[in-house]
GUSEGU-17942 format. One record per residue: residue number from 1; residue in one letter; x, y, z of N, C-alpha, C in turn. Coordinates in steps of 0.2 Angstrom, whole numbers. Layout:
BEGIN
   nr  rest     nX     nY     nZ    caX    caY    caZ     cX     cY     cZ
  NUM     a      X      Y      Z      X      Y      Z      X      Y      Z
...
***
This chain:
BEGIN
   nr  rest     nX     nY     nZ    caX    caY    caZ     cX     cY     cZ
    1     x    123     19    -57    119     14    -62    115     19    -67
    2     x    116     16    -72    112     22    -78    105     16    -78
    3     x    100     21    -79     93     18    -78     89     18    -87
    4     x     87     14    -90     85     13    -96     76     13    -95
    5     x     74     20    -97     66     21    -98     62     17   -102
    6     x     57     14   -101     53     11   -108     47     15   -103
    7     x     42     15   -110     33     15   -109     31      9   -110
    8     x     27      8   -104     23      1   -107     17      1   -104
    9     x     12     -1   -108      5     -4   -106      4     -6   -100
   10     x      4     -6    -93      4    -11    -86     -3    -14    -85
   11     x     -4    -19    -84    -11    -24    -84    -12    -21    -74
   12     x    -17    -23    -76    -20    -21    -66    -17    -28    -63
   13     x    -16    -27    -56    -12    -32    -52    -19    -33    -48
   14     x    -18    -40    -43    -23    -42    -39    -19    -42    -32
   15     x    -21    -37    -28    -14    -36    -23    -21    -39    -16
   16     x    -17    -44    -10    -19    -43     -5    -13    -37     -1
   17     x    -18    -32      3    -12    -27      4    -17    -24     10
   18     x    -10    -20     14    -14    -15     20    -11     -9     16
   19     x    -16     -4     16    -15      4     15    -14      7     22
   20     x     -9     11     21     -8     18     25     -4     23     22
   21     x     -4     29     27     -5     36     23      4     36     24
   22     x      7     39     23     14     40     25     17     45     22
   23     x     20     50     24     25     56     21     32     54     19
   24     x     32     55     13     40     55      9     46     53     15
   25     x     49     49     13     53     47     18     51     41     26
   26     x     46     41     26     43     35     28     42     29     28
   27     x     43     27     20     41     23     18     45     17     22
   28     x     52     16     23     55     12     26     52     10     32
   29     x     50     14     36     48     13     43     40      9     44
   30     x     37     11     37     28      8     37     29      1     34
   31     x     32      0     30     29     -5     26     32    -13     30
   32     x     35    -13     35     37    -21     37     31    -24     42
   33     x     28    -18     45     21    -19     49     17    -21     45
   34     x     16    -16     39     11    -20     35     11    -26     31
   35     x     20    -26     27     18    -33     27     18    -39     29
   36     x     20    -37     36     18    -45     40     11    -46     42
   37     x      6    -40     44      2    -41     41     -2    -47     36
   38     x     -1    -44     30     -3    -46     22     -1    -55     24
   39     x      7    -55     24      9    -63     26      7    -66     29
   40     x      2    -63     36      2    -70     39     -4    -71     38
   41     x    -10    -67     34    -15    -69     30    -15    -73     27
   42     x    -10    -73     21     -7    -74     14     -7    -83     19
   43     x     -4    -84     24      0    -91     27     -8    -94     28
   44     x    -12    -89     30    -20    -95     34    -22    -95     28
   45     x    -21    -92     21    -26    -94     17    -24    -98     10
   46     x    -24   -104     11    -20   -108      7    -24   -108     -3
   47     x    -19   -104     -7    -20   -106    -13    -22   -100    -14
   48     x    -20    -93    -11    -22    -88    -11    -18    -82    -16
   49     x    -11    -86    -14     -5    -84    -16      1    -88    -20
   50     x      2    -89    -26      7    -95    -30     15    -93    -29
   51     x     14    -87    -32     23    -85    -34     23    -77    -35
   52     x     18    -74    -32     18    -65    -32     21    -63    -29
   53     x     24    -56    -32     29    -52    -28     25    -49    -23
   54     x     31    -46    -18     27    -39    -15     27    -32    -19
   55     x     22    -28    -19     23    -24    -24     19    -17    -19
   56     x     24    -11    -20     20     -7    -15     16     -1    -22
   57     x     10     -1    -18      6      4    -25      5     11    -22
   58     x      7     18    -22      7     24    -22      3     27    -25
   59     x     -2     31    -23     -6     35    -23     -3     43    -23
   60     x     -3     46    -27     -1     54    -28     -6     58    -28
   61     x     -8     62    -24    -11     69    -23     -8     74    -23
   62     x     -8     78    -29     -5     84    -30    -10     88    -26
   63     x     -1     93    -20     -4     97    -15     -7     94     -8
   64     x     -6     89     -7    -10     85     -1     -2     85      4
   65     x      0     90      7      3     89     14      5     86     19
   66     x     -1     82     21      0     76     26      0     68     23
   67     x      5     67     18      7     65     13      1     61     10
   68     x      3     55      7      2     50      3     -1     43      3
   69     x     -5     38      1     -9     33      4     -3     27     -1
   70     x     -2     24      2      3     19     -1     -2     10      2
   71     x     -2      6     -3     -4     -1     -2     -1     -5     -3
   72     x      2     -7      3      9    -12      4      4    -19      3
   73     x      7    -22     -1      3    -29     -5      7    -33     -8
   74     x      4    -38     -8      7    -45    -11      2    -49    -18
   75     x      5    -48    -22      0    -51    -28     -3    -58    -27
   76     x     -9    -58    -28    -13    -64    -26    -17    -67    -32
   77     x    -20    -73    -30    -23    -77    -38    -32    -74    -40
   78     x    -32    -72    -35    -41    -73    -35    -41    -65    -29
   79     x    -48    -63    -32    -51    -58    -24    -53    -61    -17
   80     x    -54    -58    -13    -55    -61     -6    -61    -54     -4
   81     x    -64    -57      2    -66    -52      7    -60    -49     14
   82     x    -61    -42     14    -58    -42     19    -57    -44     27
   83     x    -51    -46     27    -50    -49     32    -45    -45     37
   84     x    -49    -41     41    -44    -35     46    -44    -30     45
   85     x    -37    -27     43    -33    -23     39    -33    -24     33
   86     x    -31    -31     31    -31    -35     26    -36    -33     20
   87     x    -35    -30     16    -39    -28     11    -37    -33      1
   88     x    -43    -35     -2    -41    -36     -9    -41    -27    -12
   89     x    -37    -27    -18    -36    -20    -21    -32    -24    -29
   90     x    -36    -19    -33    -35    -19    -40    -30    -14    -40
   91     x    -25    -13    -42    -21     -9    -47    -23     -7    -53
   92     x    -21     -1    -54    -24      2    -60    -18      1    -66
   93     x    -24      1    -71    -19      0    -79    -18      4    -80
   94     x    -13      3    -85    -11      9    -91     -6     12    -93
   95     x     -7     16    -97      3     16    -99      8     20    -93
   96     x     13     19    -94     17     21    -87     26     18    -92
   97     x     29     23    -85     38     24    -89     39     19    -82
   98     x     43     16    -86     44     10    -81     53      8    -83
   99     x     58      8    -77     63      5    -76     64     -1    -71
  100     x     70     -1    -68     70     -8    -66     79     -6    -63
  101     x     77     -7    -57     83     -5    -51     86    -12    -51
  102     x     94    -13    -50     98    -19    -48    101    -17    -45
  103     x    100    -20    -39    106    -20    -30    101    -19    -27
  104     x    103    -16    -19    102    -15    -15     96     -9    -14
  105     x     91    -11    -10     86     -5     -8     88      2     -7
  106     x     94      1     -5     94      7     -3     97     15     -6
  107     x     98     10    -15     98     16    -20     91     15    -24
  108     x     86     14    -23     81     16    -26     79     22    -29
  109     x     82     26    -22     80     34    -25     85     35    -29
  110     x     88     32    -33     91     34    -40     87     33    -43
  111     x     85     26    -44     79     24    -49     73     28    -51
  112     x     70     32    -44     64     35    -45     67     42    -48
  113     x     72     45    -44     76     51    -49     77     50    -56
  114     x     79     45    -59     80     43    -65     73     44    -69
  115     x     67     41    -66     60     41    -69     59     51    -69
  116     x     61     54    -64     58     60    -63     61     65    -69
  117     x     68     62    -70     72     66    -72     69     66    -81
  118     x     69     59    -81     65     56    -89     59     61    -89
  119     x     53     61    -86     47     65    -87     49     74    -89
  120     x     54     75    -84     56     83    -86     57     82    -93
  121     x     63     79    -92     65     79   -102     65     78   -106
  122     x     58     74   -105     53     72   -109     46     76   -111
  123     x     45     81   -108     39     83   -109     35     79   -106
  124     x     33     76   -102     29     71   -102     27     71    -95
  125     x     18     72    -92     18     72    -84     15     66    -82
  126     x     17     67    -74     15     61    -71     10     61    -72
  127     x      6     53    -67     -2     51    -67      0     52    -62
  128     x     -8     49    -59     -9     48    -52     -5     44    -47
  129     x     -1     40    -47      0     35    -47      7     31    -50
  130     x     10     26    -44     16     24    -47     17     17    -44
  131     x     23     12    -43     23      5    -41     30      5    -41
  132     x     31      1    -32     38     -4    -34     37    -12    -36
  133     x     37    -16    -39     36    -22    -41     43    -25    -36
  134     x     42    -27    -30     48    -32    -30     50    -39    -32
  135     x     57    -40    -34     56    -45    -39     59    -51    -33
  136     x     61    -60    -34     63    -63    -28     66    -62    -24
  137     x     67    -64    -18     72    -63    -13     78    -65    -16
  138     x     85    -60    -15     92    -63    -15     94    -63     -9
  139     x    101    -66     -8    106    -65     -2    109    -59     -4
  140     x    113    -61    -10    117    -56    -15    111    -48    -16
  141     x    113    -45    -11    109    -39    -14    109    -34    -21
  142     x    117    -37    -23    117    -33    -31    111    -38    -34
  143     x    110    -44    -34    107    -49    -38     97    -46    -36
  144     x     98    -39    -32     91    -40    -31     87    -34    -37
  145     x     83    -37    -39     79    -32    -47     70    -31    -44
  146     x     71    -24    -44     65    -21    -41     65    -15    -47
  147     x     57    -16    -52     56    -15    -56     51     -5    -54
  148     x     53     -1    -55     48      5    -52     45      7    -59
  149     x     39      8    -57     35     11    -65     29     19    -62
  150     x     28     22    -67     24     30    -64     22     31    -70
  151     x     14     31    -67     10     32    -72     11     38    -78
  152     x      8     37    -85      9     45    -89      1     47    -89
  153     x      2     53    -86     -4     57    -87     -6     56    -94
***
């Protein structure tokens, strides 16, 4: 799949989310715990949650070895107190290179290669910071569009 880079301004999200740390290549194994989590929240707390995607937000520390802090979340209308695990969290602004994967999860890491690949041949460095946006549920997983964006320094 050939992947088309834009820059764009990202507005802060209102995510209910559980944070945890996890090493490259983990991410598949963390994030179902947590967001069952988030939903059964999201389920006892009515008007909390309209039409938000799940959106996972990454935290980059360059040099940090015992990986990464990642906040598995679901877009929400309004802030909350914490409730558990359950945490409200703002997403940060700001411009970022942003494409947009169609199919199946489990070529995403072409997508992020694609963004990495853009930043080298572009001159251009990361931020702190990166997001999957996932987009509605499909059956059809070609029909499934999960937008990745990484901050520019």
């Amino acid at each position: 799949m050939a992947y088309v880079v834009t820059i764009e301004t990202v507005p802060p999200r209102v995510l209910a989310a559980v944070r945890r740390r996890v090493h490259a290549g983990e991410v598949s194994k963390a994030f179902r715990p947590a967001l069952d989590q988030v939903w059964a929240f999201l389920r006892s707390s009515p008007g909390l949650r309209t039409d938000g995607h799940n959106v996972f937000h990454y935290d980059h520390v360059t040099g940090d070895t015992t990986g990464f802090d990642v906040d598995f979340g679901v877009e929400i209308t309004r802030a909350f107190e914490p409730h558990g695990q359950v945490a409200c969290v703002t997403t940060p602004a700001g411009r970022a290179a942003v494409t947009l994967h169609r199919g199946a999860y489990s070529g995403l890491a072409a997508a992020h290669a694609a963004l990495r690949d853009w930043f080298s041949q572009n001159g251009e460095n990361m931020g702190a910071w990166s997001q999957e946006i996932y987009g509605d549920w499909q059956e059809d997983e070609s029909k499934l569009e999960t937008t990745i964006l990484y901050a520019l320094a």
